[in-house]
Backbone bond lengths (Angstrom), bond angles and torsions (degrees), N, CA, C in turn:
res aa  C-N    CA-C-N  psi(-1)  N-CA   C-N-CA  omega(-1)  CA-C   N-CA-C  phi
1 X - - - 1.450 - - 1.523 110.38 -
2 X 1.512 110.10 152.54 1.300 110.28 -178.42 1.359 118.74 -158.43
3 X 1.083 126.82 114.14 1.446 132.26 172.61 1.542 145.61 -135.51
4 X 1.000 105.88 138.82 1.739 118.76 -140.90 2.034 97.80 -107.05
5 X 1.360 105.68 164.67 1.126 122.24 175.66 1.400 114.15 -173.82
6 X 1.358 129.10 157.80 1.686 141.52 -172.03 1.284 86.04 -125.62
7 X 1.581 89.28 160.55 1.363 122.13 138.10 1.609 120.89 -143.38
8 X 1.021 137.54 -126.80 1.609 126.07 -155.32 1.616 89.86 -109.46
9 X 1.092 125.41 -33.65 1.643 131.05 158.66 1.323 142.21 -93.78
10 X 1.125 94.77 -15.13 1.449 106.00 -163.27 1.323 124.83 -134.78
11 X 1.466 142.96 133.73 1.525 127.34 150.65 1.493 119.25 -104.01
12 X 1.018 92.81 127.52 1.668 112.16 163.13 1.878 115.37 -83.39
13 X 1.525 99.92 150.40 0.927 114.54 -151.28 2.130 104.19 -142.25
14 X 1.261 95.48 107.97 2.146 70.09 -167.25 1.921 87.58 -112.92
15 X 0.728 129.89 118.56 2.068 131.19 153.90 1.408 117.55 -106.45
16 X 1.574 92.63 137.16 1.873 99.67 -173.69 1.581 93.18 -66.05
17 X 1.208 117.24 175.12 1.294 129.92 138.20 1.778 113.23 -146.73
18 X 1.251 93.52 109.08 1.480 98.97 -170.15 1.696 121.76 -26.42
19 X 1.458 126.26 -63.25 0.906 134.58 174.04 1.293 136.57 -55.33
20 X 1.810 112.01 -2.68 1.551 112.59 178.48 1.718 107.65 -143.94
21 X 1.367 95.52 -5.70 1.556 88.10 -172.29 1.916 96.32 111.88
22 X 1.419 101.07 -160.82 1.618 128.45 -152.70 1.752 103.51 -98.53
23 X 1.003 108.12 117.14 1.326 107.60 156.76 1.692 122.87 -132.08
24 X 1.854 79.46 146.22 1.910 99.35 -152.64 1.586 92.97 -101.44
25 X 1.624 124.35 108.70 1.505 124.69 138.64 0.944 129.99 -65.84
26 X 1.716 121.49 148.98 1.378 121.16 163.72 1.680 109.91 -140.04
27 X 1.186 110.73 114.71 1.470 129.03 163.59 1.139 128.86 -86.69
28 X 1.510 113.54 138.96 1.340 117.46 177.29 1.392 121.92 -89.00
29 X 1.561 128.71 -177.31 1.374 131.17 -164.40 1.689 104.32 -48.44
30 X 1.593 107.83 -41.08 1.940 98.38 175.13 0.986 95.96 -113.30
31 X 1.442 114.56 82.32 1.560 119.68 140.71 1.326 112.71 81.07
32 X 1.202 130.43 -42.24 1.645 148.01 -145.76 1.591 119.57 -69.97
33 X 1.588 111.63 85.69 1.438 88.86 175.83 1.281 154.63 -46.48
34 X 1.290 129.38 118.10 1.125 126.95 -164.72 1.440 131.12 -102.88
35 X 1.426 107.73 -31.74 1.695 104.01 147.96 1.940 101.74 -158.18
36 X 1.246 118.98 175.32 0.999 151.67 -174.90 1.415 138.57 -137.44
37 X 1.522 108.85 131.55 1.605 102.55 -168.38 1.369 112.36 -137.69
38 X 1.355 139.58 -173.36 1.457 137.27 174.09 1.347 104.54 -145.14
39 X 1.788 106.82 149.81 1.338 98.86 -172.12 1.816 92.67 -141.71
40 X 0.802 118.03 167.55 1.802 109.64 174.56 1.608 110.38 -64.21
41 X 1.195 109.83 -68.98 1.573 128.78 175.73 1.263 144.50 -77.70
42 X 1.271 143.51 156.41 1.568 116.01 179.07 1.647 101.93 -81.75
43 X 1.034 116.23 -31.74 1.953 109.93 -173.84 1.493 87.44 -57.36
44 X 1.352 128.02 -72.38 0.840 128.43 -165.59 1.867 134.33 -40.97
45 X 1.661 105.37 -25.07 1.387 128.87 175.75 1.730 106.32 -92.21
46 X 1.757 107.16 -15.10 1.525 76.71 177.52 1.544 85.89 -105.53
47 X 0.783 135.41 -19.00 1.776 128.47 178.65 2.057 103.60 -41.94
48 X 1.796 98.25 -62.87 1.313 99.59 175.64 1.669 127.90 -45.47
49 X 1.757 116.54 -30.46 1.331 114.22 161.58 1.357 111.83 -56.14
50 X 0.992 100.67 -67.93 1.911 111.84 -168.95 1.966 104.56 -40.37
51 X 0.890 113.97 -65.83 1.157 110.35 150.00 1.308 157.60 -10.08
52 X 1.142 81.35 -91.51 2.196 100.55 157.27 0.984 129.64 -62.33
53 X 1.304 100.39 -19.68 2.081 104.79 173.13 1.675 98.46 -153.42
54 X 1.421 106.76 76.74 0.969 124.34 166.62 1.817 122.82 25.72
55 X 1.262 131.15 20.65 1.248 106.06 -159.94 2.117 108.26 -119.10
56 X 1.012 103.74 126.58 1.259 112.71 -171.71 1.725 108.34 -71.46
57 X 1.371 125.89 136.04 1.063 111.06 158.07 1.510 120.39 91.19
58 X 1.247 119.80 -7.05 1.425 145.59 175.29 1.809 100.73 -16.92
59 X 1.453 111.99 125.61 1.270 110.03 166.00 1.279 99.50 -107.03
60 X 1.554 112.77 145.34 1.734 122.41 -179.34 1.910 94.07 -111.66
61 X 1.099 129.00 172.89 1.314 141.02 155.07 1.850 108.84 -163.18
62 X 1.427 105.19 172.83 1.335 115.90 163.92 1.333 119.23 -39.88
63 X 1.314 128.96 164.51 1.340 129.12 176.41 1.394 106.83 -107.46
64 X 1.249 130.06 11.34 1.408 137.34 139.00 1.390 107.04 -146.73
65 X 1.715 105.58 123.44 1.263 112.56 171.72 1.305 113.81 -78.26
66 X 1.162 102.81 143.82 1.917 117.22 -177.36 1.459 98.55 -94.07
67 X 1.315 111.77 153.41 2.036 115.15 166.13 1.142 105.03 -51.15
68 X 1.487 144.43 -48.50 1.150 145.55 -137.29 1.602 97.82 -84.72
69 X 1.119 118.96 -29.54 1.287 131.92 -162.83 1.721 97.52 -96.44
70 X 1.036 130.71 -27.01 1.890 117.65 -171.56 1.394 108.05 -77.42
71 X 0.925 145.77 -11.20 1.938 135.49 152.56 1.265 87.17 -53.94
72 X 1.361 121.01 -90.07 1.131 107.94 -143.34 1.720 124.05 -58.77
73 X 1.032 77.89 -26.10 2.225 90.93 168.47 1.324 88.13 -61.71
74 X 1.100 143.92 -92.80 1.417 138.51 -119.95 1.509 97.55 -66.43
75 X 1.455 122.62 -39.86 1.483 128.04 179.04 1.515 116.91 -56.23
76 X 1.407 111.76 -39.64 1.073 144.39 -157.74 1.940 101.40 -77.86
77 X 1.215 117.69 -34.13 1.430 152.14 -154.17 1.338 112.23 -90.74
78 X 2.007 103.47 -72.46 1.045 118.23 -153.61 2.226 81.79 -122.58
79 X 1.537 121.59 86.80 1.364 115.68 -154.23 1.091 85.56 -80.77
80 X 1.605 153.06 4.84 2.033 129.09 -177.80 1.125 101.33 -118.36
81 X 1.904 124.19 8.85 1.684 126.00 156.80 1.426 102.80 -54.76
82 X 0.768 130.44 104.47 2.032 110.06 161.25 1.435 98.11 -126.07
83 X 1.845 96.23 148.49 1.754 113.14 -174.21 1.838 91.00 -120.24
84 X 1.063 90.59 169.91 1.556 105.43 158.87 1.735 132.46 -52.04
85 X 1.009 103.13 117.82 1.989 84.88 -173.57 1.356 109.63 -63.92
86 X 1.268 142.17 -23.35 1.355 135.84 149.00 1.558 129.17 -30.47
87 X 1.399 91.83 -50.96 1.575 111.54 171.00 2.023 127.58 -54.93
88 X 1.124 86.01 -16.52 2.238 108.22 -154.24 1.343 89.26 -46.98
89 X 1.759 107.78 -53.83 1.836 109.85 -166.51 1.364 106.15 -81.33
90 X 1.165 141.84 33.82 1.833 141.51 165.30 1.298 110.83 -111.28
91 X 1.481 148.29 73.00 1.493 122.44 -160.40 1.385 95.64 -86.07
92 X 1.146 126.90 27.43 1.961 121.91 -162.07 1.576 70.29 -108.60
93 X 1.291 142.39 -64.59 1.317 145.16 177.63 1.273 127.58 -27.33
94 X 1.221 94.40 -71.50 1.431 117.23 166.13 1.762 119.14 -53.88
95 X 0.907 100.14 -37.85 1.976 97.70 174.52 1.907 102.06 -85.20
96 X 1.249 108.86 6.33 1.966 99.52 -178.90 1.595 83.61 -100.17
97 X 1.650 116.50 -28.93 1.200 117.37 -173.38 1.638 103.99 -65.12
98 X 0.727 98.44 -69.07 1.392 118.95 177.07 1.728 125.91 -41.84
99 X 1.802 112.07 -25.10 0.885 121.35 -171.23 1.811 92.01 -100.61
100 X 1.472 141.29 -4.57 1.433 133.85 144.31 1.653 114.06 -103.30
101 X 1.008 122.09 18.96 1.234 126.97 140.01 1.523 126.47 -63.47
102 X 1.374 123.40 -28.93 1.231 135.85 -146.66 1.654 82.82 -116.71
103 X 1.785 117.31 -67.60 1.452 106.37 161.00 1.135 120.99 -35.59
104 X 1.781 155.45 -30.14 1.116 129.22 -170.64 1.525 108.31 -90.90
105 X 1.642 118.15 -6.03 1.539 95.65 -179.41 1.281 112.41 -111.53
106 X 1.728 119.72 0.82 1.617 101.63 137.80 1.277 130.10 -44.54
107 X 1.235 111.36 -49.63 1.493 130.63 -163.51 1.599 100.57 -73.60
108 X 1.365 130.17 -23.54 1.523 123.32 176.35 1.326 93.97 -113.01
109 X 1.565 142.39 15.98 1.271 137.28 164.63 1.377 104.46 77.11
110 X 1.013 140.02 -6.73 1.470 145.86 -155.20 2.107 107.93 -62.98
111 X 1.517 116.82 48.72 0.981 125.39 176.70 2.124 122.90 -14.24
112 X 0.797 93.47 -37.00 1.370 120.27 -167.83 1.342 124.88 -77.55
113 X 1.768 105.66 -37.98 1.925 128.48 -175.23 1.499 83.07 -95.58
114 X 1.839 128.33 -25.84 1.615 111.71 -149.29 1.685 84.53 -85.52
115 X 1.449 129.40 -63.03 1.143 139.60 -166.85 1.653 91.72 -31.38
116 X 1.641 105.25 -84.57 1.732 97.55 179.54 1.142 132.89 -46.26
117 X 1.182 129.72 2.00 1.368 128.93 145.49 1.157 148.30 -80.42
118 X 1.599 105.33 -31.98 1.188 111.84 166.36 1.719 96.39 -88.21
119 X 1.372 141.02 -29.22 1.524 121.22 178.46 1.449 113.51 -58.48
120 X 1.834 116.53 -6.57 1.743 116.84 172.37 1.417 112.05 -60.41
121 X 2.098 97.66 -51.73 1.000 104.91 -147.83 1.731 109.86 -75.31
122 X 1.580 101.25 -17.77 1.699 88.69 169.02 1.346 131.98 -80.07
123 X 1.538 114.13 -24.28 1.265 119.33 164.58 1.533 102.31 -64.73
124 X 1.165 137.95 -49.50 1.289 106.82 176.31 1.973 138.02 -44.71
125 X 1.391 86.05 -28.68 1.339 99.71 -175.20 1.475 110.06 -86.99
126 X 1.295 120.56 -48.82 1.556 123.63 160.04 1.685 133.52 -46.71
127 X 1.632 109.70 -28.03 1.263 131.92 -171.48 1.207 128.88 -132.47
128 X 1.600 116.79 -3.39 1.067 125.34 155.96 1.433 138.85 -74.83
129 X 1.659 121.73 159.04 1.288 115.19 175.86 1.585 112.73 -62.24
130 X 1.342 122.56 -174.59 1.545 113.61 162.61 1.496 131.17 -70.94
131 X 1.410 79.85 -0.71 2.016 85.85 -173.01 1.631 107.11 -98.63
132 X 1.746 97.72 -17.59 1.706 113.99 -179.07 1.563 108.58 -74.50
133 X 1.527 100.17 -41.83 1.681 105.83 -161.69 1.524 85.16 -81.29
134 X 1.495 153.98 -18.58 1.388 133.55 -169.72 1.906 105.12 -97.24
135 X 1.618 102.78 -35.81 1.716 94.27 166.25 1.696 98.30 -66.23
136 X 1.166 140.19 -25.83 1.393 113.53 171.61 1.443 133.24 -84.86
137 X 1.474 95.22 0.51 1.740 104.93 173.66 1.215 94.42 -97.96
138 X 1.688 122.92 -74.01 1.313 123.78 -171.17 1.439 127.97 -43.28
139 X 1.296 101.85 -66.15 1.760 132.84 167.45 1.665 103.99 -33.53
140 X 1.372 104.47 -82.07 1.867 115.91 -168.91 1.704 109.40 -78.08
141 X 1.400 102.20 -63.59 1.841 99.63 -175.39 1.472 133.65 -49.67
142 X 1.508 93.43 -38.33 1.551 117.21 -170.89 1.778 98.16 -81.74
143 X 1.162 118.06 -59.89 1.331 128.91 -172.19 1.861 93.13 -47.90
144 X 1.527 130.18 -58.21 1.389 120.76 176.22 1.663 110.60 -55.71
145 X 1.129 119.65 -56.23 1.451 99.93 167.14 1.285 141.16 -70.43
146 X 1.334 115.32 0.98 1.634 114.22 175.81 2.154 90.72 -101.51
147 X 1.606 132.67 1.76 1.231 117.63 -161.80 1.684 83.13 -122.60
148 X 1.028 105.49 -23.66 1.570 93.07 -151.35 2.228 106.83 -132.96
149 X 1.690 99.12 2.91 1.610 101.97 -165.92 1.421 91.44 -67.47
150 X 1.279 142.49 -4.79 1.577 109.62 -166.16 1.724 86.48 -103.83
151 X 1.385 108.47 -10.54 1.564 98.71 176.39 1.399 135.07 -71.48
152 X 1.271 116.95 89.12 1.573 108.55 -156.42 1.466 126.86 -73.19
153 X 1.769 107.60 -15.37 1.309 98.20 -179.84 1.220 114.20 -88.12
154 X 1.612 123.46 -15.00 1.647 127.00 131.90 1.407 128.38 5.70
155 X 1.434 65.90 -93.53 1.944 96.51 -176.87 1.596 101.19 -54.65
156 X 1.271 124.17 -75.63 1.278 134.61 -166.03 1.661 105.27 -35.44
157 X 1.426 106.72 -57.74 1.235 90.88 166.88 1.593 146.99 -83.66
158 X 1.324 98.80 -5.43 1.677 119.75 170.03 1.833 114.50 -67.35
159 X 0.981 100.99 -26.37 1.753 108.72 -159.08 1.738 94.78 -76.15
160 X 1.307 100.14 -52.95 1.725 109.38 -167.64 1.506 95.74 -32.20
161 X 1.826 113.55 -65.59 1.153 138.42 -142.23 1.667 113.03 -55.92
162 X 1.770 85.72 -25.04 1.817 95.76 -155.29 1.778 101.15 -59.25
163 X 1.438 126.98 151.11 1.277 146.57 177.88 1.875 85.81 -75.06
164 X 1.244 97.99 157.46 1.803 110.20 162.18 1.372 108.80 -36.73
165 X 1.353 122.91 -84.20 1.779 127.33 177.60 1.236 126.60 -20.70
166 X 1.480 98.80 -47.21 1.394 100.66 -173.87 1.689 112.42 -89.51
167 X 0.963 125.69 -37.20 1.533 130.08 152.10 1.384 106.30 -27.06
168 X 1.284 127.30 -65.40 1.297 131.05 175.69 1.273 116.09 -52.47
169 X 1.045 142.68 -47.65 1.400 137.19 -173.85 1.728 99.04 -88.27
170 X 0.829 122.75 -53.85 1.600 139.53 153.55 2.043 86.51 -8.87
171 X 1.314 103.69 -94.47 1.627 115.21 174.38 1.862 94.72 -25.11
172 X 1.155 114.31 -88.62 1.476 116.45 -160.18 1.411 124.89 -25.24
173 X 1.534 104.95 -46.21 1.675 121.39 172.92 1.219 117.94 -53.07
174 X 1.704 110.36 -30.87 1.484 128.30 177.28 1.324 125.11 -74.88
175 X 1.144 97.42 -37.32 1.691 111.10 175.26 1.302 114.36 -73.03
176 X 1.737 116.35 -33.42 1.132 127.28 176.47 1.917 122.60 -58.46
177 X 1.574 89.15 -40.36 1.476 97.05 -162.17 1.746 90.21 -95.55
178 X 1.456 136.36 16.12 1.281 139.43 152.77 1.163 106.95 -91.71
179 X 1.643 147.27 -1.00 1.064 136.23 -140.99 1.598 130.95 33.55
180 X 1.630 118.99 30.24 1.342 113.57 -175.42 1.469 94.24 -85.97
181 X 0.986 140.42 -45.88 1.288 132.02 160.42 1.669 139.49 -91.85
182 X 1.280 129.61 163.04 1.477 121.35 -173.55 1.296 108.45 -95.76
183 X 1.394 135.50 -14.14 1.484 120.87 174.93 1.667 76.16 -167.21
184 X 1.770 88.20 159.26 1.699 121.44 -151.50 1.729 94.39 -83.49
185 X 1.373 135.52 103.72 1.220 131.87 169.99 1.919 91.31 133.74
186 X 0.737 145.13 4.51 1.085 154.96 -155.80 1.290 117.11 -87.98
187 X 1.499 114.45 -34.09 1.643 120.28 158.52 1.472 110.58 -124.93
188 X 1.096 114.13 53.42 2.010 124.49 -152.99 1.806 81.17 -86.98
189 X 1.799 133.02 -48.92 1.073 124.13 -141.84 1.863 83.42 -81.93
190 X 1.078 114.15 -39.57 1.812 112.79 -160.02 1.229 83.57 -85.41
191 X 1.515 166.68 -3.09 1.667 159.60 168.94 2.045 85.49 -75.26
192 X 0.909 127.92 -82.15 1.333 162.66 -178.81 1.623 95.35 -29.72
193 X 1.306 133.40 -47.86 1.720 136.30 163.65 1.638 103.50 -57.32
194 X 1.661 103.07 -50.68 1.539 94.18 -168.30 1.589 91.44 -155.77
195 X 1.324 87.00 98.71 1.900 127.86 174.39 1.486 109.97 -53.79
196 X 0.976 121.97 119.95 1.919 121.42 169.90 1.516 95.53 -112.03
197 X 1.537 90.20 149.94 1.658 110.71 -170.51 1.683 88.53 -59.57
198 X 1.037 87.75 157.28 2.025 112.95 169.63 1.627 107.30 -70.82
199 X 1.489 104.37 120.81 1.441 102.06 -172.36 1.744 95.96 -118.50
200 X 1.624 118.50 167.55 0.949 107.19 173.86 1.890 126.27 -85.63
């Protein structure tokens, strides 16, 4: 078993190993382990994060999210999103939902719901399967620019926010809807060598 979590510096990293108990990684922005610990239990290994580096409230997940699994993450994440329980099995739904969710707390300034929203949308893209990282391009990115691109104080303020990943795919949609490319991911590995700022 294995399960991962960020924060604004750091990822954590906890794996059983049957024979001794829990051990807690922590990596820096490239990857680089930087120290390591053991704990008997998993409560007990995420207590020691929260702890040891101050952070309240720690969300853990898989170390690759599956489709089946992002409703309930995002609910799980962002807890005053709520959809319809009808809705749970559509995540194509749920991310248009989700993609004026994110529009309403620019629009009420709500600094705090916007950050955690966009910190979903990069873990999705960083930690998702391929079907996760395209409902988060297709699903969330695309859905803000086909609802909200002529909105500039939107955009203007959405772009700053974006994590690396999402900038990047962010770019791709752009290139797409210029015709510089023929389908969205198409120069994702050469964007990804040499990153251009997020444009609208």
């Amino acid at each position: 078993m294995r399960i991962i979590s960020y924060n604004t510096k750091q990822k954590f990293s906890i794996e059983e190993d049957e024979n001794v108990g829990f051990y807690i990684y922590v990596f820096d922005d490239n990857q680089k382990c930087i120290a390591d610990y053991l704990q008997d239990n998993l409560i007990g290994a995420k207590e020691f994060v929260e702890s040891k580096y101050n952070i309240a409230n720690i969300f853990w997940w898989s170390e690759i999210i599956e489709y089946e699994e992002v409703v309930n993450l995002i609910i799980k994440f962002i807890p005053d999103f709520t959809i319809p329980k009808e809705d749970m099995d559509l995540p194509y739904l749920v991310a248009g939902f989700f993609s004026d969710y994110i529009a309403d707390q620019i629009i009420i300034d709500d600094l705090h719901k916007l950050n955690k929203s966009i910190e979903l949308i990069e873990i999705l893209h960083k930690n998702g399967s391929s079907k996760v990282k395209e409902l988060a391009t297709i699903g969330i990115l695309e859905s803000i620019q086909n609802k909200y691109g002529n909105n500039q104080i939107i955009i203007d303020k959405l772009i700053p926010k974006f994590g690396d990943e999402t900038k990047i795919w962010w770019n791709q949609l752009n290139k797409f809807w210029n015709k510089e490319i023929a389908f969205v991911g198409q120069t994702i590995e050469e964007e990804k060598r040499h990153p251009t700022t997020g444009s609208t």
